[in-house]
mmCIF file of the N, C-alpha and C atoms, coordinates in Angstrom:
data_MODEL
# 
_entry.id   MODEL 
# 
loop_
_atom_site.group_PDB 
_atom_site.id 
_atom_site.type_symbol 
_atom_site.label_atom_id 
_atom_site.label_alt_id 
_atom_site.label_comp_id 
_atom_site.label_asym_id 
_atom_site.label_entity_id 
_atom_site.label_seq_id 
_atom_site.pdbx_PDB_ins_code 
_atom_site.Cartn_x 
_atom_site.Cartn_y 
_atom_site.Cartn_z 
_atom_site.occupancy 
_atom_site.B_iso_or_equiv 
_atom_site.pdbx_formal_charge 
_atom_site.auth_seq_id 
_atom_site.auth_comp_id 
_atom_site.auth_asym_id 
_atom_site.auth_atom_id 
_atom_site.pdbx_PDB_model_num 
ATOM 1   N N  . UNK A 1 1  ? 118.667 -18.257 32.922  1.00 0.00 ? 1  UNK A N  1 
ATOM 2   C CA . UNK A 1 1  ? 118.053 -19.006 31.854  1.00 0.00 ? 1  UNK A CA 1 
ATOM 3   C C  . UNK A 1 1  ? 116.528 -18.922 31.897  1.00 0.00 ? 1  UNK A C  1 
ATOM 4   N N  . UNK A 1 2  ? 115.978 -18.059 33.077  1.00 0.00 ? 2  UNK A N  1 
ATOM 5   C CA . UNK A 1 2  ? 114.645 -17.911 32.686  1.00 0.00 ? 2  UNK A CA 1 
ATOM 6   C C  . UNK A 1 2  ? 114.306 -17.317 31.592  1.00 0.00 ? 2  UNK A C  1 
ATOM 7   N N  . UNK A 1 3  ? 113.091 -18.096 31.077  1.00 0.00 ? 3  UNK A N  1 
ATOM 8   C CA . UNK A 1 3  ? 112.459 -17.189 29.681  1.00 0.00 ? 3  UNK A CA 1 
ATOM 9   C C  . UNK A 1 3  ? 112.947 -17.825 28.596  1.00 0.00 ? 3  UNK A C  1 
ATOM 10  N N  . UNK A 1 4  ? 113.676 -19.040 28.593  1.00 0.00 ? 4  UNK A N  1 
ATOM 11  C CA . UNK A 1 4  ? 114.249 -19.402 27.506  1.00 0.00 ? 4  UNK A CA 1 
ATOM 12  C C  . UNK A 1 4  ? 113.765 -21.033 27.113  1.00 0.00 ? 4  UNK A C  1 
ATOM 13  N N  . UNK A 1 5  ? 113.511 -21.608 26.031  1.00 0.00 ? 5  UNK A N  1 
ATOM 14  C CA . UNK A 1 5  ? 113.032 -23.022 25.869  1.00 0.00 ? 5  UNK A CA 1 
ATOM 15  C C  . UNK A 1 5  ? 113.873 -23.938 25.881  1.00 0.00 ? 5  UNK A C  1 
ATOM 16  N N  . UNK A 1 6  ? 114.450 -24.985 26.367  1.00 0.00 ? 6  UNK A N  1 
ATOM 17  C CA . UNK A 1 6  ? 115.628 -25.957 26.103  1.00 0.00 ? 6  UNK A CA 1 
ATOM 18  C C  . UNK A 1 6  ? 115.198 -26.348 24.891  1.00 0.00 ? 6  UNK A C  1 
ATOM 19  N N  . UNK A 1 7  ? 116.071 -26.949 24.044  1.00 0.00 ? 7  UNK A N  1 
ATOM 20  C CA . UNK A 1 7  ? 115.770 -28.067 22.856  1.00 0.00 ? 7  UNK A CA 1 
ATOM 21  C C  . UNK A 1 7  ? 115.073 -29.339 22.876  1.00 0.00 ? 7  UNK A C  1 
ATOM 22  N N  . UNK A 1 8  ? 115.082 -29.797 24.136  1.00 0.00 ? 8  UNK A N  1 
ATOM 23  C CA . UNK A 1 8  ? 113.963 -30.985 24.381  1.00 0.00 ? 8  UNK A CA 1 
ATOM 24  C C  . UNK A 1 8  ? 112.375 -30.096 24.766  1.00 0.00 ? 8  UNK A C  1 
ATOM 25  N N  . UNK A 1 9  ? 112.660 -28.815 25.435  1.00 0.00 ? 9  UNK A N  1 
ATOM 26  C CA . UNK A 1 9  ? 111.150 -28.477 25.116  1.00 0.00 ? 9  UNK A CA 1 
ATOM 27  C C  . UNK A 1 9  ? 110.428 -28.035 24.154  1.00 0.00 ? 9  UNK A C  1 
ATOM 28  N N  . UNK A 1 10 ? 111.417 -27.639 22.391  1.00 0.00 ? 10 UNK A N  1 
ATOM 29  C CA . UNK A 1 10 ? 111.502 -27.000 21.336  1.00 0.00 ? 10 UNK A CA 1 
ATOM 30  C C  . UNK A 1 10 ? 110.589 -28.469 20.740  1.00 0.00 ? 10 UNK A C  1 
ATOM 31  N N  . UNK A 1 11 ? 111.585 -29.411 20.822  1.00 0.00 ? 11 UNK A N  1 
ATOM 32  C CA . UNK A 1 11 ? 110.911 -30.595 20.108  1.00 0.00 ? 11 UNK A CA 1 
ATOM 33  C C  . UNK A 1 11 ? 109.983 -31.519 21.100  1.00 0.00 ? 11 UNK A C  1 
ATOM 34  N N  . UNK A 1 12 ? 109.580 -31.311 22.175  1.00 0.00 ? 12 UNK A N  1 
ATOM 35  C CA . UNK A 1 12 ? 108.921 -32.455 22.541  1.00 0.00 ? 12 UNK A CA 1 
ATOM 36  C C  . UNK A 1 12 ? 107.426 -30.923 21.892  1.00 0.00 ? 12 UNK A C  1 
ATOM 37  N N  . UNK A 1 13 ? 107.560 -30.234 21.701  1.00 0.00 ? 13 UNK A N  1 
ATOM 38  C CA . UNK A 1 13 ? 106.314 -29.210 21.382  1.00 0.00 ? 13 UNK A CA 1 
ATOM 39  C C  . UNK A 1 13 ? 106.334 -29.524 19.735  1.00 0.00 ? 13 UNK A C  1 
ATOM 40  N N  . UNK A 1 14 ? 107.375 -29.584 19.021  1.00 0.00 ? 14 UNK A N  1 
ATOM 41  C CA . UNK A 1 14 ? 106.818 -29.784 17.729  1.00 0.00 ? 14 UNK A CA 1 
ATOM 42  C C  . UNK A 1 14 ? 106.599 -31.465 17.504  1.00 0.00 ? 14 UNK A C  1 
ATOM 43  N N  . UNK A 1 15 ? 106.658 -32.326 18.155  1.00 0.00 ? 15 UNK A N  1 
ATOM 44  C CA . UNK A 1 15 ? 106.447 -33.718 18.341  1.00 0.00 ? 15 UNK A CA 1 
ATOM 45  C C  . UNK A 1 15 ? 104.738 -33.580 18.416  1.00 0.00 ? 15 UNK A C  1 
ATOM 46  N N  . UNK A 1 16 ? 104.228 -32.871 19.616  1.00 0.00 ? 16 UNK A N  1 
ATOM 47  C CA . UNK A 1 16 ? 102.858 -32.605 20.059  1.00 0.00 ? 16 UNK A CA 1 
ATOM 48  C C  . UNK A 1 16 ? 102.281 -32.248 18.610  1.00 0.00 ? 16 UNK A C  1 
ATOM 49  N N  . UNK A 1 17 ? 102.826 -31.101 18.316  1.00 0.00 ? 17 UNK A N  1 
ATOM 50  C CA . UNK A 1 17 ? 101.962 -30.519 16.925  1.00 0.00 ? 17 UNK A CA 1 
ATOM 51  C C  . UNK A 1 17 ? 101.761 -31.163 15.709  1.00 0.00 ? 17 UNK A C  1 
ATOM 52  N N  . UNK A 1 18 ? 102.732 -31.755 15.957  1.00 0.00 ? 18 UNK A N  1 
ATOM 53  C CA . UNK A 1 18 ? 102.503 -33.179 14.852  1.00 0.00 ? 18 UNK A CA 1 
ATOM 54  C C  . UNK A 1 18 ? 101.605 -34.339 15.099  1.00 0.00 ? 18 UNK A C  1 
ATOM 55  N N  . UNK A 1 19 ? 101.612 -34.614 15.824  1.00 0.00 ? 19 UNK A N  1 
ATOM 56  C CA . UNK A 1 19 ? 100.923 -35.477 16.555  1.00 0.00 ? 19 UNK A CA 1 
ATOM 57  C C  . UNK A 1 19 ? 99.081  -35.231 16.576  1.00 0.00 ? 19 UNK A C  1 
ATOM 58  N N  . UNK A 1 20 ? 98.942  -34.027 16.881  1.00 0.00 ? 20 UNK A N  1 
ATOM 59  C CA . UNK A 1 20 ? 97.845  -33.212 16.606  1.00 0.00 ? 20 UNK A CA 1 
ATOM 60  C C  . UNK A 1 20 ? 97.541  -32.947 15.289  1.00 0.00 ? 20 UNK A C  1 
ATOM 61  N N  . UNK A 1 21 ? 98.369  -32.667 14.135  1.00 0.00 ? 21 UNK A N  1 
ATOM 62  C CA . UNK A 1 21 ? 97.700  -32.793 12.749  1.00 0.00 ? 21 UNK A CA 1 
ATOM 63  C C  . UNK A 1 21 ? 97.522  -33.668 12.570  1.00 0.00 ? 21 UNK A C  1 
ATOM 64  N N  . UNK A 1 22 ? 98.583  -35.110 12.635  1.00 0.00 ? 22 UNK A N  1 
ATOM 65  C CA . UNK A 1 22 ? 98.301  -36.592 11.654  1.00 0.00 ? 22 UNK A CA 1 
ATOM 66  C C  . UNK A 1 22 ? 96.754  -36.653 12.404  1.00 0.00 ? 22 UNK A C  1 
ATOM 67  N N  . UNK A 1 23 ? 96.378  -36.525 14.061  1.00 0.00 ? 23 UNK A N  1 
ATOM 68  C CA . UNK A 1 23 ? 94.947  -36.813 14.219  1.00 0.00 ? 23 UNK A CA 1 
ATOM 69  C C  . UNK A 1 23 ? 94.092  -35.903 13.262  1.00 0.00 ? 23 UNK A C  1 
ATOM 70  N N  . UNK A 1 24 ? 93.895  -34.652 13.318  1.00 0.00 ? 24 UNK A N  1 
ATOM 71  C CA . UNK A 1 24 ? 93.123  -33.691 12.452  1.00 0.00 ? 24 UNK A CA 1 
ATOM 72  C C  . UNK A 1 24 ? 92.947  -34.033 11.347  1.00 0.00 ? 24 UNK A C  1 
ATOM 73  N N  . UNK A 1 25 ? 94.163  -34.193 10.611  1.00 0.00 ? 25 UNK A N  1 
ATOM 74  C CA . UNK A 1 25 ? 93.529  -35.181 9.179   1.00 0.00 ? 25 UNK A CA 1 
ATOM 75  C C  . UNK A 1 25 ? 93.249  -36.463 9.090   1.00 0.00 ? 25 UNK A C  1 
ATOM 76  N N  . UNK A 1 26 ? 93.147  -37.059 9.950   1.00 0.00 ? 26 UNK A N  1 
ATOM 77  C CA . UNK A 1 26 ? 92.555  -38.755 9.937   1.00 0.00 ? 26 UNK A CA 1 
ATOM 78  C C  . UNK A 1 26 ? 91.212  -38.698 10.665  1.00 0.00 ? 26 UNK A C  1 
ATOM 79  N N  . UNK A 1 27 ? 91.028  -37.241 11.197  1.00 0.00 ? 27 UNK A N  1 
ATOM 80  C CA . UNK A 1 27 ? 89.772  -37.006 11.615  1.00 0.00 ? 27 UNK A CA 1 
ATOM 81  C C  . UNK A 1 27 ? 88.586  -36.354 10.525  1.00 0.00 ? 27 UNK A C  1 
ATOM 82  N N  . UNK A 1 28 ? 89.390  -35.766 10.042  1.00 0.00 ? 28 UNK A N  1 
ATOM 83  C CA . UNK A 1 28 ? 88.809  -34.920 8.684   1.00 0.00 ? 28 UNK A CA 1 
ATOM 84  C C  . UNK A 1 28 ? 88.395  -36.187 7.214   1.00 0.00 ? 28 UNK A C  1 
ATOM 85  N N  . UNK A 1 29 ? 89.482  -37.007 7.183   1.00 0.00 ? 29 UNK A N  1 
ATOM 86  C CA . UNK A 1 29 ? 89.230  -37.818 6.402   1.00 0.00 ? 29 UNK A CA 1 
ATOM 87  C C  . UNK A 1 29 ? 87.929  -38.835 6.580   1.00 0.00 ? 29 UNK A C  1 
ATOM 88  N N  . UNK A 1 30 ? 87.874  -39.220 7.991   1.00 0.00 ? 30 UNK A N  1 
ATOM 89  C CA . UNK A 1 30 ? 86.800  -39.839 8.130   1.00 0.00 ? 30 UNK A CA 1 
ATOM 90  C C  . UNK A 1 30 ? 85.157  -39.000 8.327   1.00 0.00 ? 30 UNK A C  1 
ATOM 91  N N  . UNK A 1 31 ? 85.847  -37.973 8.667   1.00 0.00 ? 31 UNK A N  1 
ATOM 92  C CA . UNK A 1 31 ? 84.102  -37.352 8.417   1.00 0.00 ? 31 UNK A CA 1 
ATOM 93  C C  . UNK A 1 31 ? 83.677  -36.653 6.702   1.00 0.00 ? 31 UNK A C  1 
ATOM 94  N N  . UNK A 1 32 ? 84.474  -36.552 5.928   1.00 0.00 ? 32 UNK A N  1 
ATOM 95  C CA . UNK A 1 32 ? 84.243  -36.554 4.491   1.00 0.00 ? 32 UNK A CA 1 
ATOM 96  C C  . UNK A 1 32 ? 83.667  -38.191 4.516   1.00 0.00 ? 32 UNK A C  1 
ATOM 97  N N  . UNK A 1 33 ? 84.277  -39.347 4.250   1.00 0.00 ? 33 UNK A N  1 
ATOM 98  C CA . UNK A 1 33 ? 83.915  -40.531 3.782   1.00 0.00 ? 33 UNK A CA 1 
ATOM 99  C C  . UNK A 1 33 ? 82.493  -40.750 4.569   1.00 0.00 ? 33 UNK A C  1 
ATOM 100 N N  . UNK A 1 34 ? 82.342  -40.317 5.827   1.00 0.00 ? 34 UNK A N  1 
ATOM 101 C CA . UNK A 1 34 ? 80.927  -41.010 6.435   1.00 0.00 ? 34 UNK A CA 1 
ATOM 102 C C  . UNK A 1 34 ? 79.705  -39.488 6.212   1.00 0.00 ? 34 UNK A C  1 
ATOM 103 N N  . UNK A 1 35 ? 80.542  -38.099 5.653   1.00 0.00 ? 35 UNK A N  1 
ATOM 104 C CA . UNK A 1 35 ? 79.570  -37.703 4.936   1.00 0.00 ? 35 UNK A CA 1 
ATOM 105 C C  . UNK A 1 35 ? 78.484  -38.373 3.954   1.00 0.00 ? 35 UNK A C  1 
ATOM 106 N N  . UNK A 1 36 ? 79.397  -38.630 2.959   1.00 0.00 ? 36 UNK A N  1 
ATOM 107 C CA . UNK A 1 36 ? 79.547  -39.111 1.674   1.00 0.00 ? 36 UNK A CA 1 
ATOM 108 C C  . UNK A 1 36 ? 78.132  -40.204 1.502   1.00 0.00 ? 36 UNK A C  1 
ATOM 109 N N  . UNK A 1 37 ? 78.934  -41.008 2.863   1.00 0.00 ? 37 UNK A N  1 
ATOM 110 C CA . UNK A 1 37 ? 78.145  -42.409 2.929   1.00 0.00 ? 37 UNK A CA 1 
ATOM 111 C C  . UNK A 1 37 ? 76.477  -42.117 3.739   1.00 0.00 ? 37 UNK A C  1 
ATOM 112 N N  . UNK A 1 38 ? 76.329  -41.243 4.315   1.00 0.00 ? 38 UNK A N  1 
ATOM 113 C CA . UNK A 1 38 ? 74.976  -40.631 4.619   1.00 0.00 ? 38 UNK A CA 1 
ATOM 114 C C  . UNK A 1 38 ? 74.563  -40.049 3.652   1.00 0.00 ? 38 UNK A C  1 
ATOM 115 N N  . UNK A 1 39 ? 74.815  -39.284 3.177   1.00 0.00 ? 39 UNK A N  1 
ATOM 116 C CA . UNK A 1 39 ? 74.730  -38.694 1.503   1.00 0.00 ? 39 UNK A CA 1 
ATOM 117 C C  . UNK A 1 39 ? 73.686  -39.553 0.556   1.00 0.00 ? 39 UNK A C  1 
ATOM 118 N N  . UNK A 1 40 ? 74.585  -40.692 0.809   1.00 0.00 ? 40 UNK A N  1 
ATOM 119 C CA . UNK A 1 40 ? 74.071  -41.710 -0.491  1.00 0.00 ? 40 UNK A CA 1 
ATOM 120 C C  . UNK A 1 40 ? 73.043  -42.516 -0.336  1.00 0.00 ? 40 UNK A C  1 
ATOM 121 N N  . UNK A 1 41 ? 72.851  -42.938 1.465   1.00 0.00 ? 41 UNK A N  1 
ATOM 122 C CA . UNK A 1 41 ? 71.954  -43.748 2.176   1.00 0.00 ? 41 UNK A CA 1 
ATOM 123 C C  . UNK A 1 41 ? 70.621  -42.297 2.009   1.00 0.00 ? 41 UNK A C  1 
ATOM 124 N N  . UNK A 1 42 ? 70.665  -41.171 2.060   1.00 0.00 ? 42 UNK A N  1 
ATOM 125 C CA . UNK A 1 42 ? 69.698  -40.525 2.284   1.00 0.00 ? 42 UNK A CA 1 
ATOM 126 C C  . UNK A 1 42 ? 68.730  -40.316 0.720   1.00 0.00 ? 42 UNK A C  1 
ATOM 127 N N  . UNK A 1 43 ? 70.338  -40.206 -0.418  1.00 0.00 ? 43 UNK A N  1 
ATOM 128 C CA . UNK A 1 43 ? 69.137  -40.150 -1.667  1.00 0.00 ? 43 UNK A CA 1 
ATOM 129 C C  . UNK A 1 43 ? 68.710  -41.691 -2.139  1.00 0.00 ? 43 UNK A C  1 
ATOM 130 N N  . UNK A 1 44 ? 68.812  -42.803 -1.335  1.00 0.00 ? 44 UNK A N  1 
ATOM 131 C CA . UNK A 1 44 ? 68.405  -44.015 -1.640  1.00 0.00 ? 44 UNK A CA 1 
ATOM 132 C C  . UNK A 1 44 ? 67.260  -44.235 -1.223  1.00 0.00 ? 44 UNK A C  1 
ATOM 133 N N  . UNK A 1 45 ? 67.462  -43.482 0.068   1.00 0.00 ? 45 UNK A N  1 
ATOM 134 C CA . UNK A 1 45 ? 65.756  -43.507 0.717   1.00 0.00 ? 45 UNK A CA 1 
ATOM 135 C C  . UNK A 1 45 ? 64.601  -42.387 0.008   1.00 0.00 ? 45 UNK A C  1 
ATOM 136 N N  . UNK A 1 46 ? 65.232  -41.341 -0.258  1.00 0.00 ? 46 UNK A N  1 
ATOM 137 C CA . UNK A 1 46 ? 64.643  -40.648 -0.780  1.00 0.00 ? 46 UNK A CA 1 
ATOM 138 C C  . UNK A 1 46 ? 63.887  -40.888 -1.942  1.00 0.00 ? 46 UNK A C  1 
ATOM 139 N N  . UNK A 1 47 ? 64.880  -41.902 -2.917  1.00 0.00 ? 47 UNK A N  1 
ATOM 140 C CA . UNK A 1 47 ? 64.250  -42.336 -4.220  1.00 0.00 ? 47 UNK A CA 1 
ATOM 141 C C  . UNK A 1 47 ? 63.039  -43.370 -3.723  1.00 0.00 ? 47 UNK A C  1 
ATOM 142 N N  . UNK A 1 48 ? 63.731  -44.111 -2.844  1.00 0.00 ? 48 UNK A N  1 
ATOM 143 C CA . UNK A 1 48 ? 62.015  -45.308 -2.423  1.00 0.00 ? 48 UNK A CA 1 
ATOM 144 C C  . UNK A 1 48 ? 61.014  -44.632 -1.671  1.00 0.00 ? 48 UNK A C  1 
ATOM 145 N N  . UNK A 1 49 ? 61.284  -43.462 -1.380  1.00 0.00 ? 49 UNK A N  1 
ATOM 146 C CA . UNK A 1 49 ? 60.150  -43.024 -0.482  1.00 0.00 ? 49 UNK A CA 1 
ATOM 147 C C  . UNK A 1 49 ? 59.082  -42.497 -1.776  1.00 0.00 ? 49 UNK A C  1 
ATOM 148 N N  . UNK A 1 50 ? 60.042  -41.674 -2.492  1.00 0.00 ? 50 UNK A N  1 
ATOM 149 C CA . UNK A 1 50 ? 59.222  -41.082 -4.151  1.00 0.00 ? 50 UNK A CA 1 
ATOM 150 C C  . UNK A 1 50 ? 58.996  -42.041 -4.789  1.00 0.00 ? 50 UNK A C  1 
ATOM 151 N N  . UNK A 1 51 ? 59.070  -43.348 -4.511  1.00 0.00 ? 51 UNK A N  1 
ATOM 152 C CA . UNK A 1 51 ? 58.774  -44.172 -6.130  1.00 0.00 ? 51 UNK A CA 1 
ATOM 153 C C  . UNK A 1 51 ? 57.305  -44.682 -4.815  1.00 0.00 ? 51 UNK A C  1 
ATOM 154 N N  . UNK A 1 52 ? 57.573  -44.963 -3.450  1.00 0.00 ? 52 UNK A N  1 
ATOM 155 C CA . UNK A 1 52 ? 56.366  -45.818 -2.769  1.00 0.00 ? 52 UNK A CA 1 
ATOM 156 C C  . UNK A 1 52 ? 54.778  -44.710 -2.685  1.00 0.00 ? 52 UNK A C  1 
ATOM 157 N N  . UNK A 1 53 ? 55.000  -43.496 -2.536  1.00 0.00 ? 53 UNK A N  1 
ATOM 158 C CA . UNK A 1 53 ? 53.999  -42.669 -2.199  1.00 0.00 ? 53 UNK A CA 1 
ATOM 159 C C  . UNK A 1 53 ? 52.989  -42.310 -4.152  1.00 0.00 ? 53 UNK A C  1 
ATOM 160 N N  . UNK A 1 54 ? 53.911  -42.513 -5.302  1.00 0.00 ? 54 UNK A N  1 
ATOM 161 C CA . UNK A 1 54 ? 53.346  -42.638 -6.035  1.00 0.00 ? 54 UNK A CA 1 
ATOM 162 C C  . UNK A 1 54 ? 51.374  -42.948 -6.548  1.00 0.00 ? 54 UNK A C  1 
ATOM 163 N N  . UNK A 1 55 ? 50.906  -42.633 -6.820  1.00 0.00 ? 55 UNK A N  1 
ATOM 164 C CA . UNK A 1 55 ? 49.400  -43.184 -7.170  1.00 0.00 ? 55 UNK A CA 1 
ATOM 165 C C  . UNK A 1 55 ? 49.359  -44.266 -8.136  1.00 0.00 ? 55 UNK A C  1 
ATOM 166 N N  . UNK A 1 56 ? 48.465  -45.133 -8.208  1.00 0.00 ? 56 UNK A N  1 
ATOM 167 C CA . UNK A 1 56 ? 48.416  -46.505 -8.582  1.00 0.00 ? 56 UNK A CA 1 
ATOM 168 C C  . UNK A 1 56 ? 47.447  -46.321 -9.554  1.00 0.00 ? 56 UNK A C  1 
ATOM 169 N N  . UNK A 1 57 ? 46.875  -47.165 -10.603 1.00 0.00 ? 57 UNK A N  1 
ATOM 170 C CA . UNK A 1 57 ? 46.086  -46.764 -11.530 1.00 0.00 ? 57 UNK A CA 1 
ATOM 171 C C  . UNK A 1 57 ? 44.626  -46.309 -10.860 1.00 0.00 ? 57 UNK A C  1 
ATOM 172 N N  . UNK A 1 58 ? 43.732  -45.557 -11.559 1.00 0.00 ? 58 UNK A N  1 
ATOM 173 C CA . UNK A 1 58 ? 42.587  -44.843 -10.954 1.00 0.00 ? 58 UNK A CA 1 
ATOM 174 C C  . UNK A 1 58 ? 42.899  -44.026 -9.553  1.00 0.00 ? 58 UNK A C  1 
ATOM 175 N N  . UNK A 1 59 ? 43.697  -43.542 -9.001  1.00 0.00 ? 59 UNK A N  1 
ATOM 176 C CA . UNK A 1 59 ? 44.482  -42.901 -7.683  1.00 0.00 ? 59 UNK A CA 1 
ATOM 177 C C  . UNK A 1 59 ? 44.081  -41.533 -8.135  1.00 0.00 ? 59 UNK A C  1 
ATOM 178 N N  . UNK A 1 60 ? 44.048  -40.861 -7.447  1.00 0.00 ? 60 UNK A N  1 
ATOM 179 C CA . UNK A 1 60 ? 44.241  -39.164 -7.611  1.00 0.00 ? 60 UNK A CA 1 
ATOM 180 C C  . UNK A 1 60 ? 45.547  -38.929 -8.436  1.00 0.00 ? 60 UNK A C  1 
ATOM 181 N N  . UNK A 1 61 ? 45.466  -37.883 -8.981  1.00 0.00 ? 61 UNK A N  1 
ATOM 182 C CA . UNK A 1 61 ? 46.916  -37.199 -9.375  1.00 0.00 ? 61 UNK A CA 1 
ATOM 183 C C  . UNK A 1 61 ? 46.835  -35.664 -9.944  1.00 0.00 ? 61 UNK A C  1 
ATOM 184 N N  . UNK A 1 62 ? 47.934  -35.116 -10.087 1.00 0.00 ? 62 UNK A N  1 
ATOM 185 C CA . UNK A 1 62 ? 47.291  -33.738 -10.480 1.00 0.00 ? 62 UNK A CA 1 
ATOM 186 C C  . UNK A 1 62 ? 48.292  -33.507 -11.977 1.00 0.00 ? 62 UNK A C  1 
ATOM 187 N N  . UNK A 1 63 ? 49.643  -34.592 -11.657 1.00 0.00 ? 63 UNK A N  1 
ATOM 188 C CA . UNK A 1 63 ? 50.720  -34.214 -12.820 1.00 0.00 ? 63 UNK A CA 1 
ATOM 189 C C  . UNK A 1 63 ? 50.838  -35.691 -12.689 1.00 0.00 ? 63 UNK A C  1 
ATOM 190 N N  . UNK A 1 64 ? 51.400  -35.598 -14.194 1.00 0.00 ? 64 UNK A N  1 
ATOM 191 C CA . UNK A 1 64 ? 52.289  -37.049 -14.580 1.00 0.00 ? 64 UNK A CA 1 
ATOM 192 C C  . UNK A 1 64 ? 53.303  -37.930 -13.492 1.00 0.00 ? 64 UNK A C  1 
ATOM 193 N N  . UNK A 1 65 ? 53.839  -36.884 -12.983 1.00 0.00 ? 65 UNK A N  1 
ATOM 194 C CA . UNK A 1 65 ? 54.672  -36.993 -11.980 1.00 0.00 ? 65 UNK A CA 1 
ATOM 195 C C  . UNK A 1 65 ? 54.297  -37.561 -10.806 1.00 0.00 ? 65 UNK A C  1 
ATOM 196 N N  . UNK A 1 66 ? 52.917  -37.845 -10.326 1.00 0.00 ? 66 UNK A N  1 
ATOM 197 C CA . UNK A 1 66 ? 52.613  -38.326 -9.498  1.00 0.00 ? 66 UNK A CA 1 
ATOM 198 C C  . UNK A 1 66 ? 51.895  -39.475 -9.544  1.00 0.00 ? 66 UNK A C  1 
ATOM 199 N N  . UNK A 1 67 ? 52.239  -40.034 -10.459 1.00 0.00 ? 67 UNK A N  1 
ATOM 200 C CA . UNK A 1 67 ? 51.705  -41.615 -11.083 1.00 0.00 ? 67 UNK A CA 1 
ATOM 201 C C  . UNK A 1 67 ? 53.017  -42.668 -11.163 1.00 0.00 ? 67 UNK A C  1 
ATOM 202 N N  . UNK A 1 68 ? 52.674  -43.714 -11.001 1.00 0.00 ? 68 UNK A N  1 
ATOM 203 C CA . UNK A 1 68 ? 53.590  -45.075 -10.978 1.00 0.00 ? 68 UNK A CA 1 
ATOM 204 C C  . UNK A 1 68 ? 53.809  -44.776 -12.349 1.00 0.00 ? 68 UNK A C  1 
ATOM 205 N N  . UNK A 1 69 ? 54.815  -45.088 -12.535 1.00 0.00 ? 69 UNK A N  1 
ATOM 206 C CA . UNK A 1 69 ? 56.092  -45.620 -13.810 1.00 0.00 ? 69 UNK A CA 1 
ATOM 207 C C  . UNK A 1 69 ? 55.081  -46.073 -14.978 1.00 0.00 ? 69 UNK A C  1 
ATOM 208 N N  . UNK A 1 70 ? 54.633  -45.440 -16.737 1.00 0.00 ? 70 UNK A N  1 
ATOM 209 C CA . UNK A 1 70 ? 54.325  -46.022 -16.955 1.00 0.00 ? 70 UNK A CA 1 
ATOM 210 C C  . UNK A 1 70 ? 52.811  -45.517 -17.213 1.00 0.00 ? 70 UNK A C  1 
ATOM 211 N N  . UNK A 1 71 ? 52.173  -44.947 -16.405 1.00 0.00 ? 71 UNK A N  1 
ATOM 212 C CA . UNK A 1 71 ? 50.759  -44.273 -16.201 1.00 0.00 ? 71 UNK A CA 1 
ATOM 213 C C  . UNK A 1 71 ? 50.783  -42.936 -16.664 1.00 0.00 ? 71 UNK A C  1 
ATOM 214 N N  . UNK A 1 72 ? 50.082  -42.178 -17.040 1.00 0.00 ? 72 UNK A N  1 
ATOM 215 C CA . UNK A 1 72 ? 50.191  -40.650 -17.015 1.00 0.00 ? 72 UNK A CA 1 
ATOM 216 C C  . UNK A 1 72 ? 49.123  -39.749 -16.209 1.00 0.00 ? 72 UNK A C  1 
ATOM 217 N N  . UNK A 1 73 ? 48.604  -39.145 -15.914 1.00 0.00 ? 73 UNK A N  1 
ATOM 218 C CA . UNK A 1 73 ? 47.635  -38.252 -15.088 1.00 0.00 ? 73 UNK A CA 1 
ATOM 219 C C  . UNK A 1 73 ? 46.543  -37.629 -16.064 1.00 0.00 ? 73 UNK A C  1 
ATOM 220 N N  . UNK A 1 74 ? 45.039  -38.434 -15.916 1.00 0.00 ? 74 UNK A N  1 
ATOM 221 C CA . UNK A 1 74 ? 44.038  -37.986 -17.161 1.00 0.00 ? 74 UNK A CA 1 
ATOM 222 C C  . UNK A 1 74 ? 43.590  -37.850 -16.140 1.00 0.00 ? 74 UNK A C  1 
ATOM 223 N N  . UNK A 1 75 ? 42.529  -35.831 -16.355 1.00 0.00 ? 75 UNK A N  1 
ATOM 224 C CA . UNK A 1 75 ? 41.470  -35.755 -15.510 1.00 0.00 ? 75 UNK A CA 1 
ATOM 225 C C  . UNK A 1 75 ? 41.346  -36.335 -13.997 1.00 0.00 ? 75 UNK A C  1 
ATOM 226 N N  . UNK A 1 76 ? 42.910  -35.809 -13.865 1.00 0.00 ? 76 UNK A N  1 
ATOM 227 C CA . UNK A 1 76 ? 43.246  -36.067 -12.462 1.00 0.00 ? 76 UNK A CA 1 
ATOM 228 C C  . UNK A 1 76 ? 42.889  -37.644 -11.689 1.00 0.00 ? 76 UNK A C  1 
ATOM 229 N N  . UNK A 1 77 ? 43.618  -38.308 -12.404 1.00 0.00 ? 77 UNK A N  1 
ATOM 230 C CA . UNK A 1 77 ? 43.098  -39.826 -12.347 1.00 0.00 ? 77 UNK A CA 1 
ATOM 231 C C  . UNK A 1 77 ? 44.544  -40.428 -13.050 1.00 0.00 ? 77 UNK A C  1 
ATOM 232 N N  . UNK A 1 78 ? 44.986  -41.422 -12.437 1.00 0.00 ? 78 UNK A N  1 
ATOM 233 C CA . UNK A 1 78 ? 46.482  -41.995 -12.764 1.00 0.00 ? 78 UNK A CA 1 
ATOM 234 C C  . UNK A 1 78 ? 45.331  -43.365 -13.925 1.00 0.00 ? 78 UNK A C  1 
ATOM 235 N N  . UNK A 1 79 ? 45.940  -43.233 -15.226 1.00 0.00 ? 79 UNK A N  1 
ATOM 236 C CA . UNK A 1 79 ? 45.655  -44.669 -16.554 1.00 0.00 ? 79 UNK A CA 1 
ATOM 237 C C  . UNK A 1 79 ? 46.924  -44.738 -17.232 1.00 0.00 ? 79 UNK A C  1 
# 
C-alpha cells in the first residue's frame, strides 16, 4: 500500500484546502474594503490640504486656481 492516499488522507487534504480559501477570501475581502476606506480618507485630506494652502485676498497667485473660493487672480494678486 505504499504510494497510495487512504480516504481520510484524501479528505482531511480537501478539508485543509477549503479551509485555506474561505481564509483567502475573507482576507481579500477585507483588504478591498480597508483599500477603499484609505482611498477616501486620503482624497479628504487631499481636498483640505487644496482648499487650506489656497491664497487669501491680496496673496500671490499666478491662476484662478490658486485663490480662495470666490476670488479670481488679477496681476498676480488674489481680489
Amino acid at each position: 500500500m505504499r504510494g497510495q492516499l487512504s480516504a481520510e488522507m484524501l479528505i482531511l487534504i480537501v478539508v485543509v484546502l477549503a479551509v485555506v480559501a474561505i481564509a483567502a477570501n475573507q482576507l481579500m475581502g477585507s483588504a478591498k474594503e480597508t483599500s477603499k476606506n484609505i482611498q477616501n480618507q486620503s482624497d479628504r485630506i487631499n481636498l483640505m490640504t487644496a482648499e487650506a494652502i489656497k491664497s487669501a485676498e491680496g496673496e500671490y497667485c499666478m491662476y484662478d486656481e490658486d485663490c480662495r473660493e470666490g476670488l479670481s487672480c488679477q496681476e498676480y494678486r488674489c481680489a
